[in-house]
MDTraj code that builds the backbone (N, CA, C; nanometers):
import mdtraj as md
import numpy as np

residues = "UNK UNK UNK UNK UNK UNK UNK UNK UNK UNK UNK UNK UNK UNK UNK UNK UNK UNK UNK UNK UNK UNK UNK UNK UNK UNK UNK UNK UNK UNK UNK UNK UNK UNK UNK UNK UNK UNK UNK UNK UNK UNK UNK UNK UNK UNK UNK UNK UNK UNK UNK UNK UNK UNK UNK UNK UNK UNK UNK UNK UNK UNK UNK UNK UNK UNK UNK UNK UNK UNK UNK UNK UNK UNK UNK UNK".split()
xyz = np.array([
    [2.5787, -3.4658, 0.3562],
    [2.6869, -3.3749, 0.3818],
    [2.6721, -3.2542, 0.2890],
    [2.6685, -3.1641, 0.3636],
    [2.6683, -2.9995, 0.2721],
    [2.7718, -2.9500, 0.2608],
    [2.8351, -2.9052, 0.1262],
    [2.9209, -2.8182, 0.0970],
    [2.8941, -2.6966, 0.0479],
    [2.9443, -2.6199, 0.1288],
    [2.9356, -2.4940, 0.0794],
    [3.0464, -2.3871, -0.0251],
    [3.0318, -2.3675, -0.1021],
    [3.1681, -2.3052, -0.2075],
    [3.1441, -2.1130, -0.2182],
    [3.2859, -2.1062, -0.1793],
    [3.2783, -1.9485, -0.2072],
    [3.3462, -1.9062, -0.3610],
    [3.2708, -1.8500, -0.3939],
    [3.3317, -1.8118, -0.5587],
    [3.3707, -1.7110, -0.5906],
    [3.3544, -1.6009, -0.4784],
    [3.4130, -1.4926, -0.4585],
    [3.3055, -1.4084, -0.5011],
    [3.3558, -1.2848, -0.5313],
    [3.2215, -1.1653, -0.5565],
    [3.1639, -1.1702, -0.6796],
    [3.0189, -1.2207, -0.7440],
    [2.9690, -1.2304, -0.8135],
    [2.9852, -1.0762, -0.9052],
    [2.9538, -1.0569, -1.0225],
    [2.8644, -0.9442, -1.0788],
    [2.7296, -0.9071, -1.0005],
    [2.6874, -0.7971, -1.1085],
    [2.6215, -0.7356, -1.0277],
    [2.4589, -0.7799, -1.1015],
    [2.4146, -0.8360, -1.0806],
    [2.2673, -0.8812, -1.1463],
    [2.1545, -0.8612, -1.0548],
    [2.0218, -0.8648, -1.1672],
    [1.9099, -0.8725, -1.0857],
    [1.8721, -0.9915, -0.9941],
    [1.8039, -1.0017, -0.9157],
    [1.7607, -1.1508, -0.8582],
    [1.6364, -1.1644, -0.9170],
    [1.6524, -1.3324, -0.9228],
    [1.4945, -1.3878, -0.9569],
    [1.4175, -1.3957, -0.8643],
    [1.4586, -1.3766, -0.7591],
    [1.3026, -1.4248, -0.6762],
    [1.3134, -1.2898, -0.5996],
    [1.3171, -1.1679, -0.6557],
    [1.2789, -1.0233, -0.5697],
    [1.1243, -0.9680, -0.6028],
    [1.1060, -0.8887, -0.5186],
    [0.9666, -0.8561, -0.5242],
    [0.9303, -0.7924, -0.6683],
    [0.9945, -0.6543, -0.6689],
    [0.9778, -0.5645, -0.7909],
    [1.1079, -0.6500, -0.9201],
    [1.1118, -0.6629, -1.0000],
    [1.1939, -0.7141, -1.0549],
    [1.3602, -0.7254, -0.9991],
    [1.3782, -0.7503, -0.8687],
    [1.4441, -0.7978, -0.8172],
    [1.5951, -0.7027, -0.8220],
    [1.5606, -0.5901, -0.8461],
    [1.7144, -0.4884, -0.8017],
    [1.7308, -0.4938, -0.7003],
    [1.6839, -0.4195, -0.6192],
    [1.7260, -0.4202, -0.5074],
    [1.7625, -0.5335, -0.4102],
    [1.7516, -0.6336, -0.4390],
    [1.7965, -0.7649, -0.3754],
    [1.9670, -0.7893, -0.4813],
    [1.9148, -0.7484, -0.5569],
    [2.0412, -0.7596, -0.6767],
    [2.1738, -0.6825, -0.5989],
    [2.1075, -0.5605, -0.5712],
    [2.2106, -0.4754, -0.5214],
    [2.2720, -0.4852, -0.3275],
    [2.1882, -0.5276, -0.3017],
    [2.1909, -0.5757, -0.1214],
    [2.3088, -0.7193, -0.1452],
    [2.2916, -0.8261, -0.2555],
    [2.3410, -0.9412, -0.2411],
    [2.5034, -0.8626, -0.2755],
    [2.5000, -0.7787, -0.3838],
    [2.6239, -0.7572, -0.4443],
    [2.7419, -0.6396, -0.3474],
    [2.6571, -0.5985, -0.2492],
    [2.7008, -0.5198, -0.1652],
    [2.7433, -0.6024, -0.0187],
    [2.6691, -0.6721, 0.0069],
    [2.6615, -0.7399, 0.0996],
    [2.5697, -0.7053, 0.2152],
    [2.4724, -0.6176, 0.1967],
    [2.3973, -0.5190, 0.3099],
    [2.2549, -0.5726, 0.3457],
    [2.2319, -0.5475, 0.4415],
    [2.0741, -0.5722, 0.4620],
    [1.9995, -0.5584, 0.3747],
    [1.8927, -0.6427, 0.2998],
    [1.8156, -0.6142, 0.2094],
    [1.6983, -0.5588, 0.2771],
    [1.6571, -0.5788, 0.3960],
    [1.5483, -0.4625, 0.3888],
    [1.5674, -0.3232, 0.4152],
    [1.6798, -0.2993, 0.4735],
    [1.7830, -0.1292, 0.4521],
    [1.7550, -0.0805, 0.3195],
    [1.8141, -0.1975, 0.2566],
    [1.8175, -0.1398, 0.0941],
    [1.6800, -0.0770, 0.0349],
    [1.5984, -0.1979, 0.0853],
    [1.4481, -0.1399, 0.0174],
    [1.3982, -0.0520, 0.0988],
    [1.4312, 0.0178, 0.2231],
    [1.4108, 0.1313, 0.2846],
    [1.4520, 0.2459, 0.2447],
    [1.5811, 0.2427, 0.2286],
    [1.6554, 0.4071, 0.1709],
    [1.5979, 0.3629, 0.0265],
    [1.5955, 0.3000, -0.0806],
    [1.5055, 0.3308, -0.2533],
    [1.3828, 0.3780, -0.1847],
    [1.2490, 0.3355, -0.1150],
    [1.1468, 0.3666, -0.0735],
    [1.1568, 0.5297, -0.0148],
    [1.2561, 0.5420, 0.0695],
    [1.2191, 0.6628, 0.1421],
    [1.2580, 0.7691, 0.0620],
    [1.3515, 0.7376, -0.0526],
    [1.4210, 0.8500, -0.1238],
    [1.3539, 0.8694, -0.2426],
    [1.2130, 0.7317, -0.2759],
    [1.0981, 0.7570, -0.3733],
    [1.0275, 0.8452, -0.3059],
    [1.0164, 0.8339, -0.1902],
    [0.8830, 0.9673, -0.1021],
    [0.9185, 1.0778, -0.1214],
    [1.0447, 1.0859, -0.0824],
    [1.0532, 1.1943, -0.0394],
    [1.1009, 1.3103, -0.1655],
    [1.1708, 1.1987, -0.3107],
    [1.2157, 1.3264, -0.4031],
    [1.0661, 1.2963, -0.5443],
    [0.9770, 1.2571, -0.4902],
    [0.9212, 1.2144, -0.6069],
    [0.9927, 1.0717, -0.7013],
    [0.8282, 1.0720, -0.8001],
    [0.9147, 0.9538, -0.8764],
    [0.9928, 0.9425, -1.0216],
    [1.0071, 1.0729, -1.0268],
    [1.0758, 1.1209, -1.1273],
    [1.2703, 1.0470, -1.1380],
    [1.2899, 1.1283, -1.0539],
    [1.4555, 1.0683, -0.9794],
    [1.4651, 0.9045, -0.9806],
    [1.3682, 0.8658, -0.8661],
    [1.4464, 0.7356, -0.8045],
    [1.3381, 0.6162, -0.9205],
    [1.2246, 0.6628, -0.9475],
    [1.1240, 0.5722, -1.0152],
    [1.1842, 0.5642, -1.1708],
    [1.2493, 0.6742, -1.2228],
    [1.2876, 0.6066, -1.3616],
    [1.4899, 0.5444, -1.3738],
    [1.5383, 0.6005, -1.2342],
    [1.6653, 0.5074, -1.2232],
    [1.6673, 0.3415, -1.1696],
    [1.5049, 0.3191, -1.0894],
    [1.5183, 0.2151, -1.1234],
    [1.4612, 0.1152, -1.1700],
    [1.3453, 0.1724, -1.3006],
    [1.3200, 0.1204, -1.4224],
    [1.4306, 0.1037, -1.5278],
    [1.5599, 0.1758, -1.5409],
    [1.6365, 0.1873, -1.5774],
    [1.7242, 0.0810, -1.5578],
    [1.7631, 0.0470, -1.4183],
    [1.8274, -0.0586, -1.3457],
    [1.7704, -0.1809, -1.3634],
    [1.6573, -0.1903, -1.3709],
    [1.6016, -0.3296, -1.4098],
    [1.5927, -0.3646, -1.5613],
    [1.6236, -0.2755, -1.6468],
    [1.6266, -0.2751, -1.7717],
    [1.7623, -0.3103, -1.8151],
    [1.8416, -0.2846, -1.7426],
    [1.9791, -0.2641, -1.7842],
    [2.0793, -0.4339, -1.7067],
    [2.0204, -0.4432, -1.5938],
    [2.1156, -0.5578, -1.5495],
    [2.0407, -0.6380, -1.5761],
    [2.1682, -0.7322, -1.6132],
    [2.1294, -0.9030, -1.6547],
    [2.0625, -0.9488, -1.5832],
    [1.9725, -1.0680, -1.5215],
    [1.9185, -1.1212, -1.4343],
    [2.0391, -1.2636, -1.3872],
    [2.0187, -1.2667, -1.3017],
    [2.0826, -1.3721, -1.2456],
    [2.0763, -1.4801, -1.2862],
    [2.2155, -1.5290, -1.2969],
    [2.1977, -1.6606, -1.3988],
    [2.1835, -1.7880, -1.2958],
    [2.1081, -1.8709, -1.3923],
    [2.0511, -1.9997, -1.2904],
    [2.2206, -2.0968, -1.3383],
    [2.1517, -2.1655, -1.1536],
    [2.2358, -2.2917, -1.1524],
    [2.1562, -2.4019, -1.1255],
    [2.2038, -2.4985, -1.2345],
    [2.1479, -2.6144, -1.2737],
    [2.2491, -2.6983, -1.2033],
    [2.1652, -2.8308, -1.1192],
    [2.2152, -2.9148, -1.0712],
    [2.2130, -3.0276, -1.1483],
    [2.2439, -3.1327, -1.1561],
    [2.2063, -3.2512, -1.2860],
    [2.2412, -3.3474, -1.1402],
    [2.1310, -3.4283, -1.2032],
    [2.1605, -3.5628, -1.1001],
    [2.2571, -3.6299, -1.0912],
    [2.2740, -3.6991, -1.0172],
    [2.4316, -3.7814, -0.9566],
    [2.3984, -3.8892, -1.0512],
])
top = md.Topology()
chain = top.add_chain()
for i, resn in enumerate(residues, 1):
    res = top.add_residue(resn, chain, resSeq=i)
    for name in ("N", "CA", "C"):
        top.add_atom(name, md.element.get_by_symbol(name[0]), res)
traj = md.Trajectory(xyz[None], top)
């Protein structure tokens, strides 16, 4: 039997299992939005303004948010 629990809206953290250090999954989960949208508009708005802008806000962003904290299950 699966239970599922809502805990309501988390903070805003990185994810562990994202490609680039996991913002943008960070920010798709905390928004609630398509994550590959997300990594489309960061990508297209790296092309298109250079990587000055979007490449050091989100070295910045991965520097700055916590990573997602693990949940530990312990055996029954």
């Amino acid at each position: 039997m699966a239970y599922e629990y809502d805990y309501g809206r988390r903070g805003l953290y990185r994810s562990r299992s994202g490609i680039l250090f996991g913002v943008c999954k960070g920010i798709a989960e905390y928004f609630d939005v398509s994550l590959f949208w997300t990594r489309m508009i960061v990508f297209l708005t790296f092309v298109f303004t250079g990587f000055c802008p979007v490449g050091i806000a989100y070295i910045l962003a991965a520097l700055l948010m916590k990573p997602e904290p693990r949940w530990y299950r312990y055996p029954a």
